[in-house]
Structure formats: C-alpha cells, structure tokens
N, C-alpha and C positions, 0 to 999 in steps of 0.2 A: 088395047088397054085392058079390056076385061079379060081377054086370054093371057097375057102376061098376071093379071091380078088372081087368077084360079090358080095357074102356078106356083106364084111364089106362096101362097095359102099352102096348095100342096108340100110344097117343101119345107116350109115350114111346121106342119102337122108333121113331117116326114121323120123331119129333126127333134122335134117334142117328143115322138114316139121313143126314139130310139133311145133317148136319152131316159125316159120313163120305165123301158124294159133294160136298159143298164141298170139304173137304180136299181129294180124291181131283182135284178139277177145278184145284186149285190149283199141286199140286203138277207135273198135266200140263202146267198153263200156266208154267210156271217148270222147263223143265230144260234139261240141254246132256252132248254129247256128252264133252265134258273133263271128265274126273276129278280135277282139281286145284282147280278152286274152288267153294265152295258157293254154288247157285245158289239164289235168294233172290227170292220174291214179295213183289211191291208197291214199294211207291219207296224209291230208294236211300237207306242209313241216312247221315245226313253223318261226316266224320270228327268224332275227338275234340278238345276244344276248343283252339288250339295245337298242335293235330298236323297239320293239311294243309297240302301244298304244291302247288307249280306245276307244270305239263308241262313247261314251261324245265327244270327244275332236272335233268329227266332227254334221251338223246337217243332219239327214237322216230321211230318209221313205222307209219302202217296200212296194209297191204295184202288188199284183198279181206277184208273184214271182221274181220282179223285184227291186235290191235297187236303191234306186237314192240319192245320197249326192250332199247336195245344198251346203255345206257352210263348210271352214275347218275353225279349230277356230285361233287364235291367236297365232303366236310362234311354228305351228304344219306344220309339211311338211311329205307327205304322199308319200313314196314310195313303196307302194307295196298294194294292194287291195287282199283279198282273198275269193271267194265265193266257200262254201262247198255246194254240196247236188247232188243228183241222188244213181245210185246203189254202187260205188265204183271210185272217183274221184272231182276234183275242178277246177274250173276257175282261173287263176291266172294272175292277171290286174296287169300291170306297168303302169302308169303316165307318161305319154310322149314317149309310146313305141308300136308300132303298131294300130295306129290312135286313142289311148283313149289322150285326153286333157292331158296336162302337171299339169293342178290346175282346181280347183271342179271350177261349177257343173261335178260330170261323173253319167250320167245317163242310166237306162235300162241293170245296172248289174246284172248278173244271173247266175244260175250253168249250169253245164255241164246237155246233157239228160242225162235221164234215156236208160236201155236196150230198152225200148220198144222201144224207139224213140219220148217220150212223154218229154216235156221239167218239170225237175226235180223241187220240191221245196228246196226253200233256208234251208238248217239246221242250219248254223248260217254263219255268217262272220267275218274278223278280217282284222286290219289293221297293216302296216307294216312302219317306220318310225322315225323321231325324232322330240324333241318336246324340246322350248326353253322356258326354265323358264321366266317369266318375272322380273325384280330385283325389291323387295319391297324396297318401298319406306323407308328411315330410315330419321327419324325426327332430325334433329340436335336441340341439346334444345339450346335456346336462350342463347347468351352472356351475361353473367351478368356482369356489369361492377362499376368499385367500384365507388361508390358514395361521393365526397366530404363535409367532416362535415364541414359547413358555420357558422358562427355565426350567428345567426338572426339579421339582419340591423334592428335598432331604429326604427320606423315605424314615418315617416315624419309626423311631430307635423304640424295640418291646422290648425292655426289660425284665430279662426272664430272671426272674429270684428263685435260682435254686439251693432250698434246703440242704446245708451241710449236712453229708452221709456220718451219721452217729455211730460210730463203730465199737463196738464191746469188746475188742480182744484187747489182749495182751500186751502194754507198750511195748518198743522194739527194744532191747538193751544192749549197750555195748557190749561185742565182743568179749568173751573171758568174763564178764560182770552183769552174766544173766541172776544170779540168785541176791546180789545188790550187796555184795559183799566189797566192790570196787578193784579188787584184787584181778592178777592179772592169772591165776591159776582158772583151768580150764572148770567146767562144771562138772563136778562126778555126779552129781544127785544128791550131795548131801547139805548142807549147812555146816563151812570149818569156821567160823567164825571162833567157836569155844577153843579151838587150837592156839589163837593166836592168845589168848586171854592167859591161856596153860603157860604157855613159851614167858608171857610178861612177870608172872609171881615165880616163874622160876628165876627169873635172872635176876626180879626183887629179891628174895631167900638167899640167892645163890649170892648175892653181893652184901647183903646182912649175916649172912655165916661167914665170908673172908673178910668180915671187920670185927668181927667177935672175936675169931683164931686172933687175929694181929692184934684187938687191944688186949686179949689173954697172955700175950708173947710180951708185952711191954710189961705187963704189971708181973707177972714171973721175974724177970729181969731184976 
C-alpha cells in the first residue's frame, strides 16, 4: 500500500510539474514590454458579434513595428484594440483600462515578443467596437401650393394728353387761290384783284355812253 502510495504522489507531482513548466513556457512565449495590454497566448480571440470594425473607420500608421492611431472617425467608439504577431500570441488593448487613453491618439501599439526575446512584427491588427450611422439627410420636396386663377385686372388705361402742336405757318390754300383772291387764275406774284374792278367801270361807262348815243338819236329825231 505504501509503495503503491509513493507512487501515485510521484506521479502526481510528475503531472503538476509538467503542467507548471507548460504554463511557465507559455507564459514566456507570450509577453511584452508595454504594461498597457494584456498579452495573450494563442490565436487572437475575434471581436463580439456586431462589434468589429474597419481600419478605415480610424486614421493610422505603423511605424517600426509600432501602430499609432491619431484619429477615430465620426460615430465610431473603439473598444477593444488587437495587435497580432510574434511566435504564438497577441496584445490585447482596452480603451481606458490599464493606463491606455479612454479615446485616440493611442500610440506605440505592438505585439507581444517573440521566443527569442526580440520584439515581434506586427502581422496584422483589428479593432473591436461600434460604430453609429449617421442619418442621411432626406430632402423634403417642396409644398406646392395651389395657385389662385385671378382674372387678369384691365391694365390702367394712362391717358396721355398730348398738347396740340401749334404751328405758325401759313394756312394751306386752295389751288389757284393762294393770294385769296378765289379766282381760278394761277398765282403770278402779284395782287389782280384792281383788274377786275378796271374790267366793272368799264362796262358800267361803256353801257352809260351807249344809252346817252341812243337817247341823243331819239331826241334829234
């Protein structure tokens, strides 16, 4: 009994060891020098379901194996950072939880080492998170509103009173009876009116001397 009981002790410590230097090997293979995220053996856990987003959604840089996000964009809140790379293991950055900033910039993110002890490159990253639509705008189209049919108002009669042009010249005179003598003889230039008055005492005279002759002839007789 007592040799079967050293035994199983045996094996049992045997088993505790081995499991103690798994840990112990695991944990070497999975650290980093950053105290802000926990550094995590084995393959990276995915986000929650409806929680991941894009590298769009944020503005970043790697340099020298280090990400640095300047800028989250619009409507996007990032809870969960995830830097992959070394032999077997990831960084895993909270937002506001063991001294990394609550909102970007977070900068000088990086993976866990490597075995050797050399610090690992980045294989890729991902973010963890939600992200709020912004609501498009919706154009409301314009009221149309009914239009009353008017009858077209008379259009205000302006009475224009224009002044009769006052003219000074010369009334126009009939033909032949410009000098107003009413005769139908052409205009020489001169005034014949005296003509016609000469022609009347003649033929007055001229009919007073052939009645003088004739009562002379009677009274002879």
């Amino acid at each position: 009994m007592r040799r079967r009981s050293i035994r199983g002790a045996v094996a049992i410590m045997a088993l505790t060891t081995a499991a103690l230097i798994g840990t112990a090997g695991s944990a070497l293979a999975c650290h980093s020098d950053d105290t802000r995220p926990h550094p995590t053996p084995g393959q990276a856990t995915p986000c929650a379901k409806g929680t991941d987003l894009k590298q769009s959604d944020v503005e970043f840089k790697i340099v020298k194996n280090r990400l640095n996000i300047s800028e989250v964009h619009e409507g996007v809140t990032v809870t969960r950072i995830v830097v992959v790379g070394g032999d077997d293991g990831f960084n895993d950055y909270t937002p506001g939880a063991k001294g990394l900033d609550k909102s970007a910039p977070w900068n000088d993110l990086r993976a866990p080492f490597s075995r050797n002890g050399h610090q690992a490159d980045i294989n890729h990253w991902y973010l963890c998170g939600k992200k709020t639509e912004k609501p498009s705008e919706t154009k409301t189209p314009p009221t149309t509103k009914q239009t009353e049919t008017t009858k077209p108002s008379a259009p205000a009669s302006s009475e224009t009173t224009v002044a009769p042009t006052s003219t000074t010249g010369a009334a126009v005179l009939p033909a032949g009876n410009e000098s107003g003598t009413g005769g139908g003889l052409a205009n020489t230039g001169f005034d014949n009116m005296w003509l016609v008055w000469i022609a009347a005492l003649l033929i007055l005279g001229g009919g007073g001397l052939l009645a003088l002759l004739k009562f002379r002839r009677k009274a002879s007789e």
